[in-house]
C-alpha positions in Angstrom: 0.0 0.0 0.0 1.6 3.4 -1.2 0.6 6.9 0.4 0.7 8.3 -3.8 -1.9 6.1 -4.3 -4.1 7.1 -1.4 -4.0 10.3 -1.7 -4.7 10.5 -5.7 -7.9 7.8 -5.0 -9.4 10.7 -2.4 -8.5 13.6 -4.9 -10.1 12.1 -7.4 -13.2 11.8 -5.1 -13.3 8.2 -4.1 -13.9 6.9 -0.9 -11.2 5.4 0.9 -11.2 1.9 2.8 -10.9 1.5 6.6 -7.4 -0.3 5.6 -6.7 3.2 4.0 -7.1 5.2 6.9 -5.7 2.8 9.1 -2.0 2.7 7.1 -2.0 6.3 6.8 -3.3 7.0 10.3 -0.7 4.8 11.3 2.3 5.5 9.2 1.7 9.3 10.2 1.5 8.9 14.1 5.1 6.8 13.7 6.6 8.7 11.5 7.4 6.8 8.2 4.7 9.1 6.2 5.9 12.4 6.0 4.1 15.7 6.6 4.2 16.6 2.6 1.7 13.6 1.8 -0.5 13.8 4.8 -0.4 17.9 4.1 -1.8 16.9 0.9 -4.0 14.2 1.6 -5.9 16.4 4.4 -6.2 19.0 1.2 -7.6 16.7 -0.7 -10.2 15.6 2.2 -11.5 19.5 2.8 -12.3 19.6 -1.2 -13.3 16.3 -1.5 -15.6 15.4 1.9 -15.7 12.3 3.3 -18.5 9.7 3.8 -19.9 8.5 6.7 -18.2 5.3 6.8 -14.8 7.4 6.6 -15.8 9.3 9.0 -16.3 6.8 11.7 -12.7 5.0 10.1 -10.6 8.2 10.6 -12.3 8.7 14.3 -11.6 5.0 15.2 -8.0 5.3 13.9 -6.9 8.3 16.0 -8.5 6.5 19.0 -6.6 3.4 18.5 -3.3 6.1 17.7 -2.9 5.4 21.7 -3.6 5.4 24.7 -7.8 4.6 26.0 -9.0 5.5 29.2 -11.2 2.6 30.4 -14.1 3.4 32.9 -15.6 0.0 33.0 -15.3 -0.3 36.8 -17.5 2.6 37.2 -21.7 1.4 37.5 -23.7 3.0 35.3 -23.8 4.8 31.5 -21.2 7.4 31.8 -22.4 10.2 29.9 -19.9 12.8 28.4 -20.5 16.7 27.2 -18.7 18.6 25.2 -18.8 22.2 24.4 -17.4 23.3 20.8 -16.6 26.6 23.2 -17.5 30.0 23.5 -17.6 32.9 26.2 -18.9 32.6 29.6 -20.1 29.1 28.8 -20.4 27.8 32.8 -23.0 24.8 31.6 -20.2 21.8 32.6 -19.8 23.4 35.9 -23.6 23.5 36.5 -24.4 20.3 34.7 -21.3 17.5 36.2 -23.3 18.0 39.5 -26.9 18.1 38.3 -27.0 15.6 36.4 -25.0 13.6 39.1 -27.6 14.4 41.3 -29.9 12.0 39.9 -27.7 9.3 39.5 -26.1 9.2 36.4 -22.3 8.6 36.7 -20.4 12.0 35.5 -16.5 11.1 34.8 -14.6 14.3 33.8 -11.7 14.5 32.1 -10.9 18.4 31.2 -8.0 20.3 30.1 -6.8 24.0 30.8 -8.3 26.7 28.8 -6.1 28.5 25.9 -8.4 31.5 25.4 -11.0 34.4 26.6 -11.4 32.4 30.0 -9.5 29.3 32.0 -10.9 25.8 30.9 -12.8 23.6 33.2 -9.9 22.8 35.7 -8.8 26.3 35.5 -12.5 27.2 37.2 -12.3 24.6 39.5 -9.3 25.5 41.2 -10.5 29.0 41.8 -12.0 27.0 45.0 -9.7 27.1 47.8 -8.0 24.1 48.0 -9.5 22.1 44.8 -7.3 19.8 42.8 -7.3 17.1 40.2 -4.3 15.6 40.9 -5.5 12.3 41.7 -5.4 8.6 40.4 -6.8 6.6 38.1 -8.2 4.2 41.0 -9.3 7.1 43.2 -10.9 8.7 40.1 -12.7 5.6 39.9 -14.0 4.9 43.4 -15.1 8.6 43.4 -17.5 8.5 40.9 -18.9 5.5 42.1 -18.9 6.7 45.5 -20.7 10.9 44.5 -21.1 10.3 40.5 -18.8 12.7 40.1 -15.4 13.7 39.8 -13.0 15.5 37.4 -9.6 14.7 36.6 -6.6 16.5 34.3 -6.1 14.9 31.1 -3.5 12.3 31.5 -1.8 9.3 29.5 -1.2 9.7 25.3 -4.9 10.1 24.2 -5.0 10.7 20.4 -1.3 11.2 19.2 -2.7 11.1 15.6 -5.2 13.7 15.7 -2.6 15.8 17.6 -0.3 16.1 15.1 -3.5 16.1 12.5 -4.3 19.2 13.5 -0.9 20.8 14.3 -0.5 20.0 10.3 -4.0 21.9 9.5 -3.5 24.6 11.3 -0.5 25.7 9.1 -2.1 24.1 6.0 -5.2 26.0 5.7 -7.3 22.7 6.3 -8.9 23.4 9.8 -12.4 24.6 8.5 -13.1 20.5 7.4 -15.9 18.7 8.5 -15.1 15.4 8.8 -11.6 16.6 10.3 -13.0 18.0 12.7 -16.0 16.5 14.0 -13.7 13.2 13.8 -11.1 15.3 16.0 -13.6 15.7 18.7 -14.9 13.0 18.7 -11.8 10.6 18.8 -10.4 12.4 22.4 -14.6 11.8 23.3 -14.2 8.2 22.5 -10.8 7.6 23.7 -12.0 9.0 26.7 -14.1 6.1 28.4 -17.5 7.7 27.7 -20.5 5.3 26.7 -22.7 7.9 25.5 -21.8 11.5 24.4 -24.0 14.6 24.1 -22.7 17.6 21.9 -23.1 21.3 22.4 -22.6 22.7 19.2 -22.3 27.1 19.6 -23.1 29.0 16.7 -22.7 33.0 16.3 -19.6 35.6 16.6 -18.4 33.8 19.7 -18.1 30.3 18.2 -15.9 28.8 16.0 -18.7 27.6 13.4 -20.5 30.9 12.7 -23.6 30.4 10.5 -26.5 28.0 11.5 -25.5 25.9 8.8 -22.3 25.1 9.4 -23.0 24.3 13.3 -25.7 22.1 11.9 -23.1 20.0 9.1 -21.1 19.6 12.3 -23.7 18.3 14.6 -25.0 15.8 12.4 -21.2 14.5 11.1 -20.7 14.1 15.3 -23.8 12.4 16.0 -23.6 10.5 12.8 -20.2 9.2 14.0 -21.0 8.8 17.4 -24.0 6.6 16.6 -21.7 4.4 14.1 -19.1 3.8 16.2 -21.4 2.2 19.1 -21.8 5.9 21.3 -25.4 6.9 22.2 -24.8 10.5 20.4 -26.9 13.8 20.6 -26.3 17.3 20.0 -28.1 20.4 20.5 -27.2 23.9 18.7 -27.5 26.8 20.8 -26.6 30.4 20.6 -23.2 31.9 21.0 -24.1 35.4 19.3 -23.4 36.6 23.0 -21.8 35.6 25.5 -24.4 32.7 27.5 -25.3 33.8 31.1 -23.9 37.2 32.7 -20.2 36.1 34.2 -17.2 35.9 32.0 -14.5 35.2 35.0 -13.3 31.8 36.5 -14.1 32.6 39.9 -17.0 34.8 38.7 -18.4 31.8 36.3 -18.1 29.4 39.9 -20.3 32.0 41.8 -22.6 31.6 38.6 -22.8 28.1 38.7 -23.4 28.2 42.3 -26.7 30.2 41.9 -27.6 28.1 38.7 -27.5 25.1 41.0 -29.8 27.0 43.3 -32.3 27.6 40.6 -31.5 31.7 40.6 -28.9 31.1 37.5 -29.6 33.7 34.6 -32.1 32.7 32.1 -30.1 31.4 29.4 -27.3 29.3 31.1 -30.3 27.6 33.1 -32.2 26.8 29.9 -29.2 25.4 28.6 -28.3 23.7 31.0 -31.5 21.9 31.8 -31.5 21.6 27.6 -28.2 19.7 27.3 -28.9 17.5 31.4 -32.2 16.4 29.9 -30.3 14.8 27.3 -27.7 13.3 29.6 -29.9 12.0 31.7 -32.2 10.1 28.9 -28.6 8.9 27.4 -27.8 7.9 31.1 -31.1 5.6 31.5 -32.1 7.3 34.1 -35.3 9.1 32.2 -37.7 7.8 29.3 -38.2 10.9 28.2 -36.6 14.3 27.5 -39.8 15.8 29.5 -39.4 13.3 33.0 -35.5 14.1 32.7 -36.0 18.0 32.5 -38.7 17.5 35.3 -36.4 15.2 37.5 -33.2 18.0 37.1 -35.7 21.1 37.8 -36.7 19.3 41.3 -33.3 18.8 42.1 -32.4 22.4 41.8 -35.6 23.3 44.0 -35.0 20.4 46.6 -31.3 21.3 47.3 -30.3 17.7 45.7 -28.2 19.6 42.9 -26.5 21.8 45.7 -25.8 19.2 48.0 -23.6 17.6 45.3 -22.0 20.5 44.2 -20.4 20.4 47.8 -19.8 16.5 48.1 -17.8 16.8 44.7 -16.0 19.5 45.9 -14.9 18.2 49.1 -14.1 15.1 47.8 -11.6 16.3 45.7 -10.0 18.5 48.4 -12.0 21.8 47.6 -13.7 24.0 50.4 -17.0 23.5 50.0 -18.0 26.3 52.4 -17.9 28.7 48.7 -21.4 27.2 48.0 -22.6 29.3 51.4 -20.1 31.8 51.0 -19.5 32.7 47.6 -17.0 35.8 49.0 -14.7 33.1 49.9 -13.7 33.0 46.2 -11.1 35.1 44.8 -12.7 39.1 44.5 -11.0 41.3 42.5 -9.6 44.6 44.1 -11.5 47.0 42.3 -15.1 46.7 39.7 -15.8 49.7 37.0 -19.3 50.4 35.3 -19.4 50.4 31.6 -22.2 53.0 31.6 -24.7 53.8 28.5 -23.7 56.6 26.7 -26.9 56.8 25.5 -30.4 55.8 25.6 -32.3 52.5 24.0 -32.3 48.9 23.8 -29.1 46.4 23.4 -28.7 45.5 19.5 -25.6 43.1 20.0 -23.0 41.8 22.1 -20.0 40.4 20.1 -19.7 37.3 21.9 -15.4 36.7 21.0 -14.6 40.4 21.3 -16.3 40.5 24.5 -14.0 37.5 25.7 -11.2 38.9 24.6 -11.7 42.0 26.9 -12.0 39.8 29.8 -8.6 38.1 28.5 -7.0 41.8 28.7 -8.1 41.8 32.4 -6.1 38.7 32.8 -9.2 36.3 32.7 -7.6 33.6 30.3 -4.6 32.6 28.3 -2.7 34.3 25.4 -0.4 31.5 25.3 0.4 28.2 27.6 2.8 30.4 29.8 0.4 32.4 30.4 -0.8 33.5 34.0 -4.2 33.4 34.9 -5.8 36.1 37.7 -8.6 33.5 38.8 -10.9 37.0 40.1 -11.1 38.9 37.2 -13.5 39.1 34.2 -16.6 40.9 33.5 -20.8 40.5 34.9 -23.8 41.6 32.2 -25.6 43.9 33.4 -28.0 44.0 30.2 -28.1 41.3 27.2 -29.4 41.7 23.8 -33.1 43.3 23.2 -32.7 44.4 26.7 -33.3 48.9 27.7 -31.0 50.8 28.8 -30.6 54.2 30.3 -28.2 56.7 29.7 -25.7 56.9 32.3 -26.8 53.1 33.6 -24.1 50.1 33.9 -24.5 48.1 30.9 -21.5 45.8 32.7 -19.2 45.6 35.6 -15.9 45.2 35.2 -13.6 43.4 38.0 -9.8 44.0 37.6 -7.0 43.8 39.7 -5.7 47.5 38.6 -7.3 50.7 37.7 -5.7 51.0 34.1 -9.0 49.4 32.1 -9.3 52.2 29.7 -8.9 49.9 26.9 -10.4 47.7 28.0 -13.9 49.7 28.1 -12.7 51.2 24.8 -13.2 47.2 23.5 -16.2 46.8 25.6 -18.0 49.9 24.0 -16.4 49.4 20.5 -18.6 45.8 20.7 -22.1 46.1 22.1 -24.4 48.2 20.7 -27.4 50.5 21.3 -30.0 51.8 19.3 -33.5 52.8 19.8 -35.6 50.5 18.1 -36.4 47.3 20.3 -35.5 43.8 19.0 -36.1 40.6 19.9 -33.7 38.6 22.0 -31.9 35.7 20.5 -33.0 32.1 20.1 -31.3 30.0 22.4 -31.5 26.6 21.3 -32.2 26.0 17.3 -32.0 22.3 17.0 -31.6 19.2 18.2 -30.2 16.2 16.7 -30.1 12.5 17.5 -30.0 10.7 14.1 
C-alpha cells in the first residue's frame, strides 16, 4: 500500500477503505509518512468530503493512535459533554453535579483553557484548596462513591489527531468537517465515555458561525457517534453573545453556584436543563426528555443539585463552604461600570470580542505560559433586546488595577445600542439524535 496512491484515490473523489485510513493514520503517528503527503491528503479531504463510513474510520483510527481511558469499573452509563466553546459558557460546571444528582455517573476528564477564559480545571481550582491531581483508581471509586469527579487529562490520548491538526492549522485545512468533528470525537471516544452529548455554539463567539455550518457539524458528530457504538446527541445553541452574565473563573463558579440554586440567569439555566435532559435520557435514568427535565428542575428546587455540588468539591480537596459563601472565592480589588452613553435597547454583544476583553483583564490565556488572575472578568448587566438608560451600567468590570481604559474602549467598540427594540436571541435551534 503506497501513500501516492491514497491520496490520488481521495483527490479524485473516491472513498477510501478502513485499511486506507488505518495505514496512513498509522504511518503518520510513527513517523514513516511524511508531513508533505498527509499535508496533501488532508487538502484533498477539505475539497473532496468524506462519507460517513470514513468518517467513523478516521475517528476510530486516531482512538486506536494510543492510549484509551477505560471506565468500565464505574456502575452505570457514563455520559460525556462537550462544548465546541464559546464565552462565559459555565453549563459543565452546572451540569457534572446536576446531572449527578440524579444518579447518572459524570466522569470528567478536562483540560486548561487556551483562550477568553481558564478551561474547566482552571474554574475549579478558583475553589480554595480544589485539585485534580488524583489517580486513576481514586478517580474511579469517586465517581462511584458521588457520581462525580474531574480529573486532568493524562496518559497519550489521540497522538494522531494531535499532530492532524498541528498540520492543518499551518495548512489551511482546519475549516473540514469530517476533520473535525472526527477530531472531537476521537479524544470523546478515547475517553471512556458510553454515550456523548454535543453542544454545538453558533454566532460571533463560536468557532462555526452560520447556523448551517454548526448544523453540518452536529449531524457528522452524532452520525459518527452513533456508528461507532456511542449513544450521540447534540443540540445547537446560541453563541451570538456571551451565554449567562459572568465571564471570569471565579466569577463563572459563583454563577454556577446560583444556577445550582435555581437563581442562575435565564439562558445558562435553559441550557443547561437543555443539554442535562439529554444526559440524563442517554444515562437511563429518564424515558423521556420531558421526565428528565422534570427530575433536574426538582433537584435544583429540593437542594439535591447543591448538595452535590459540595460532596464533589470536598471530595476532591475543595472547600465547600464557597457554595454558602460565595466571597470566599477570589474578589477582584476593584469593579468599574461600563455606563450607557446613551439611551435605547441592546442590539448586539460580540460574543469573541467580549472574551477577549476579559482576557486583557487577565481572565484567560494568550499563550500556555500564560498566568491566569482566577478573580477577574466581566458580569452583564444588560443582554441583547434588553433597555438601557443613559448613564446606567450596561456591565461591571472586576480587575485587579485601575488602568481598564482599553479595556472599556473594547467593551464599547462591541455592544451596541440603538433605539428601536429587537427581539432577543433564540437560544436553542436544533436538536439532533440521528
Amino acid at each position: 500500500m503506497r501513500m501516492y496512491d491514497i491520496i490520488a484515490k481521495k483527490r479524485d473523489g473516491q472513498p477510501l477503505t478502513q485499511e486506507e485510513i488505518d495505514f496512513f493514520i498509522e504511518g503518520y503517528t510513527n513517523g514513516s509518512i511524511p508531513d508533505y503527503q498527509v499535508s496533501a491528503l488532508a487538502m484533498a479531504v477539505f475539497f473532496q468530503d468524506m462519507n460517513e463510513e470514513e468518517r467513523a474510520a478516521i475517528t476510530m483510527a486516531m482512538v486506536h493512535s494510543g492510549d484509551t481511558i477505560d471506565l468500565s469499573d464505574i456502575n452505570g452509563i457514563k455520559v460525556d459533554k462537550h462544548s465546541t466553546g464559546g464565552v462565559g459558557d459555565t453549563t459543565t460546571l452546572v451540569l457534572a453535579p446536576l446531572v449527578a444528582s440524579v444518579g447518572v455517573p459524570v466522569a470528567k476528564m478536562s483540560g486548561r483553557g487556551l483562550g477568553h477564559t481558564g478551561g474547566t480545571i482552571d474554574k475549579l481550582e478558583s475553589v480554595p484548596g480544589f485539585h485534580v491531581e488524583i489517580s486513576s483508581e481514586e478517580f474511579v471509586n469517586l465517581v462511584n462513591q458521588n457520581q462525580i469527579a474531574v480529573i486532568g487529562q493524562t496518559g497519550n490520548l489521540t497522538p494522531a489527531d494531535k499532530k492532524l491538526y498541528g498540520l492543518r492549522d499551518v495548512t489551511a485545512t482546519v475549516n473540514s468537517i469530517p476533520l473535525i468533528a472526527s477530531s472531537i470525537m476521537s479524544k470523546k471516544i478515547a475517553s471512556g465515555a458510553d454515550a456523548i452529548v454535543l453542544d454545538v455554539k453558533t454566532g460571533a463567539g463560536a468557532f462555526m458561525k452560520s447556523k448551517e455550518e454548526a448544523e453540518e457539524l452536529a449531524k457528522a458528530m452524532v452520525s459518527i457517534g452513533n456508528n461507532v457504538g456511542r449513544q450521540t446527541m447534540a443540540v445547537i445553541s446560541d453563541m451570538s453573545q456571551p451565554l449567562g452574565l459572568a465571564i471570569g473563573n471565579g466569577l463563572e463558579v459563583q454563577e454556577a453556584i446560583d444556577t445550582l440554586k435555581g437563581q442562575g440567569p435565564e439562558d445558562l439555566t435553559e441550557l443547561s436543563l437543555t443539554l442535562g435532559s439529554q444526559m440524563v435520557v442517554l444515562g437511563g435514568k429518564a424515558n423521556t426528555l420531558e421526565e428528565a427535565r422534570s427530575m433536574l428542575e426538582d433537584n435544583m428546587k429540593n437542594g439535591k443539585a447543591i448538595q452535590k455540588l459540595k460532596d464533589f468539591l470536598s471530595a476532591q480537596g475543595g472547600d465547600a463552604s464557597v457554595v454558602d459563601h460565595p466571597e470566599r472565592l477570589p474578589v477582584a480589588s476593584q469593579t468599574f461600570d461600563l455606563e450607557a452613553k446613551e439611551a435605547g435597547y441592546i442590539h448586539e454583544i460580540v460574543a469573541d470580542e467580549i472574551g477577549h476583553a476579559a482576557m486583557m483583564l487577565g481572565a484567560g490565556r494568550e499563550t500556555k505560559e500564560s498566568e491566569i488572575d482566577l478573580s477577574v472578568g466581566l458580569v452583564l448587566n444588560k443582554k441583547v433586546g434588553d433597555y438601557v438608560e443613559k448613564g446606567e451600567s450596561i456591565l461591571t468590570i472586576h480587575a485587579n488595577t485601575s488602568e481598564v481604559e482599553l479595556v472599556k474602549e473594547k467593551l464599547y467598540n462591541n455592544i451596541t445600542i440603538k433605539s428601536g427594540n429587537i427581539d432577543k436571541p433564540q437560544l436553542v435551534y436544533q436538536i439532533i439524535s440521528e
